[in-house]
N, C-alpha and C positions, 0 to 999 in steps of 0.2 A: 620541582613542579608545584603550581600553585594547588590550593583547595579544589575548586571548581574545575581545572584538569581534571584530577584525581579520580572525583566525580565523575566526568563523562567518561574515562577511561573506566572505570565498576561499570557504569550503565551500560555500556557496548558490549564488554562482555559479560554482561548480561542478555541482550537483550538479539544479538547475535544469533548465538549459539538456539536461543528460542525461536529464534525466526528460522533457520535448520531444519529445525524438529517440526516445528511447521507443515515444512514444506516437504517433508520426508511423509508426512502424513496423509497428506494432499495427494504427493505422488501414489500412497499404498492405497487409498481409495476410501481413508477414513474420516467422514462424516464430522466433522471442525464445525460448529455453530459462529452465523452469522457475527454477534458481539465480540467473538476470541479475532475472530479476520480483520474485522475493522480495527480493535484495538492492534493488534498485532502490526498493522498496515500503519496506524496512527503514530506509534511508537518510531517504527523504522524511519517516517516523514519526519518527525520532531528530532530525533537524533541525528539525523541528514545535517538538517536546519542547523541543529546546535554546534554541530563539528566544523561546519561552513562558516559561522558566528565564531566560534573561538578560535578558526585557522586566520579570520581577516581580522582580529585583533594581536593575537601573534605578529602577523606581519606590518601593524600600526604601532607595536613597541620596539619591532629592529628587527625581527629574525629573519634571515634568509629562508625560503622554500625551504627549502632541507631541513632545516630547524626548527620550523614550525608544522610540519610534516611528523617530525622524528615527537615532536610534544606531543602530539593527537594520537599515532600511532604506534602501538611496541615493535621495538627492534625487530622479532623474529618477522611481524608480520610484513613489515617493511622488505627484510629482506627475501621472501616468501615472492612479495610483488617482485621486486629486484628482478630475482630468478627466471620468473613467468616471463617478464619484459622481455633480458636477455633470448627465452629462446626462442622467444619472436620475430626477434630483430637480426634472428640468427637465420631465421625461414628466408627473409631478403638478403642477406648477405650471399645465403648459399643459392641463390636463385639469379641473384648479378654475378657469382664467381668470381666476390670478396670475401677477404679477408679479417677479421681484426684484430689489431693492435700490432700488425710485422709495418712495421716502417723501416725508411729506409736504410740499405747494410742492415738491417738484421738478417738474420737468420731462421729459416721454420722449417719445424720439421711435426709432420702430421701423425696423429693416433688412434684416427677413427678409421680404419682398414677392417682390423680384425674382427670389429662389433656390428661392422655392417650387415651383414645375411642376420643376425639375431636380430635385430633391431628390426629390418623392414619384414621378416617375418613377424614378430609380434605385432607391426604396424597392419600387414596383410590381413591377422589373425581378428586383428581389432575391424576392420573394415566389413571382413566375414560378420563378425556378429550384430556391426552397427545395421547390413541390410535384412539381418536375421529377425531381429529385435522389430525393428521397423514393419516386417510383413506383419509380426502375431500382435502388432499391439495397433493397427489400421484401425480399428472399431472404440478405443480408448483414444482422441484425438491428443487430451491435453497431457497424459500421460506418455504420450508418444513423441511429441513436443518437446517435453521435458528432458528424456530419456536418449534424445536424436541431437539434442546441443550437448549434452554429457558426452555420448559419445563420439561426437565430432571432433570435441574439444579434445580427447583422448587421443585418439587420429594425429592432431596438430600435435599435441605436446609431445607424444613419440619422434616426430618427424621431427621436432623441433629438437631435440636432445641429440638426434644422431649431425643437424644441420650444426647443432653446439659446437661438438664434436670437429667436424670438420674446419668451422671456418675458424676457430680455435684454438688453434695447432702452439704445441710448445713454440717460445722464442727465446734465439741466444743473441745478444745483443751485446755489444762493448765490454760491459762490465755488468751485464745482470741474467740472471738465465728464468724465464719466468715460464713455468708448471701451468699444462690450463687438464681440466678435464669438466667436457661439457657446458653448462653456464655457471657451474655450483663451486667450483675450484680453482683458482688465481693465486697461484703464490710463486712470488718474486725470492731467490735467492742470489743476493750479491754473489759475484765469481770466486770473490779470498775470501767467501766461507766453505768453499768446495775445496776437502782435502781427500778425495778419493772418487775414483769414478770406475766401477763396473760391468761389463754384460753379463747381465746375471738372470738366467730364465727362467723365473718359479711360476708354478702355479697354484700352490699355497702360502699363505700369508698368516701369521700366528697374531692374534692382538698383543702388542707389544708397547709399553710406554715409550716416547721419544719417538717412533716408527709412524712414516707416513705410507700408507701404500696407496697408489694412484693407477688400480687397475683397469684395463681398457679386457674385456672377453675373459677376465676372471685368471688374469694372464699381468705382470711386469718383466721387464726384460732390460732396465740400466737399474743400479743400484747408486745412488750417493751417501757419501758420509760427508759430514758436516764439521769445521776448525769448533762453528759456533752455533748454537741454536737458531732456527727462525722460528716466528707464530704462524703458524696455520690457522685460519679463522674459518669455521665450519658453518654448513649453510645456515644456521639460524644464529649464527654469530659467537658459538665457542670458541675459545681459543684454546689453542695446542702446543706446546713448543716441539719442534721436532728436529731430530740430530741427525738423523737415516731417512731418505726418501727416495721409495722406491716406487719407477713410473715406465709406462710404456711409450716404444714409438713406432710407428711401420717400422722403420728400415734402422734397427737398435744398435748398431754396430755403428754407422755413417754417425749418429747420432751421437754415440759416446766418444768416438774418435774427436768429433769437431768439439763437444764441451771439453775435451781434455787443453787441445790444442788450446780454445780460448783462456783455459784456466792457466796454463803455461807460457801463453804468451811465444806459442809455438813450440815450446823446448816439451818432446813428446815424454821425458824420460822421469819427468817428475812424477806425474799422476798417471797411475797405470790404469789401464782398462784390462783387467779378467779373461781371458780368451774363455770361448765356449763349453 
């Protein structure tokens, strides 16, 4: 990354995180002088400008979108947006009674069952407060403004997590068995690295090196072992290698059966599934 990157990358966060505080202040009711707003306003216009200016020169020395995207902005934040996108896009999925990523002969099997009644209760929960909030603060207009897109926004992104959830559904596929939970978890395990397949139903989970737990209601119910490691890459882009991954599915049993089959290539006596 050049100089002048570098630069704009310090000034933002810089200059961010101040604009936050800001607005955190605004909200609490305290008294910001005329000169601190305008410059503060000023600052956020010219660093707009400047990020717009250095994204259309990036892409006048060759880089694709993504790569001149990826120069301006750090990873986590990127994938931060990623995530928001996804459970967006997950709200219309689940509202046409699509899918994605089961193409065709695959195989899906769903894991958002269990989390449902938690889920639209906190979402209830949240609705309760947003017309709570809304009555006591009628007389503070711009603070109630503020305070009514927050919790709208709260609303959606609830909604959106358990829409994740759903349209999301693990897929076993030829030769790949691919892990989803919600929009934050996507990981792909080739079939011949699957040497074990269990139903296994804990409801505690020890933090463990190598160990992935992929819990749905605070609950897993298959367990895998692995020939060979995969990376897990976490939402702001760590990476994990992991040998054990343990995940759930509505119907955990159908589910462990058919990854075995696929793993065996039908012959059921290789990889065992665990009875209850």
């Amino acid at each position: 990354m050049s100089g002048p990157l570098r630069a704009l990358r310090a000034v933002a966060y810089a200059v961010l995180p101040a604009e936050l505080l800001l607005t955190a202040c605004l909200v609490g009711g305290v008294t910001v002088p005329l000169p601190v707003l305008a410059a503060a306003e000023a600052a956020i216009v010219l660093l707009l400008a400047a990020e717009v200016f250095a994204y259309l020169r990036l892409r006048r020395g060759g880089r694709t979108r993504r790569e001149a995207v990826a120069e301006l902005a750090p990873a986590p934040v990127l994938r931060l947006v990623g995530h928001e996108l996804r459970l967006m896009r997950s709200l219309f999925l689940w509202v046409g009674r699509r899918r994605d990523g089961v193409g065709p002969g695959d195989r899906s099997f769903g894991h958002a069952r269990d989390q449902a009644a938690l889920m639209y209760g906190f979402t209830f929960v949240c609705v309760v407060e947003t017309v709570a909030v809304s009555y006591l603060l009628m007389d503070w207009p711009a603070v109630h403004a503020v305070l009514l897109v927050v919790d709208l926004y709260t609303v959606l992104f609830l909604l959106g997590l358990q829409a994740a959830s759903v349209t999301r559904p693990h897929v076993l596929s030829s030769d790949t068995l691919r892990l989803r939970q919600a929009g934050h978890v996507d990981l792909r395990i080739p079939l011949d690295r699957i040497a074990d397949v269990r139903y296994e139903l804990l409801f505690t989970h020890e933090q463990q090196d190598g160990v992935l737990d992929l819990k749905v209601a605070a609950q897993t119910s298959v367990t895998l072992e692995l020939s060979e490691p995969v990376t897990h890459v976490g939402l702001l882009g760590r990476e994990k290698p992991v040998r054990t991954v343990r995940v759930h599915a509505d119907d955990a049993r159908a589910f462990a059966e058919a990854l075995r089959e696929a793993v065996n290539g039908g012959r059921a006596a290789e990889v065992p599934v665990t009875p209850a």
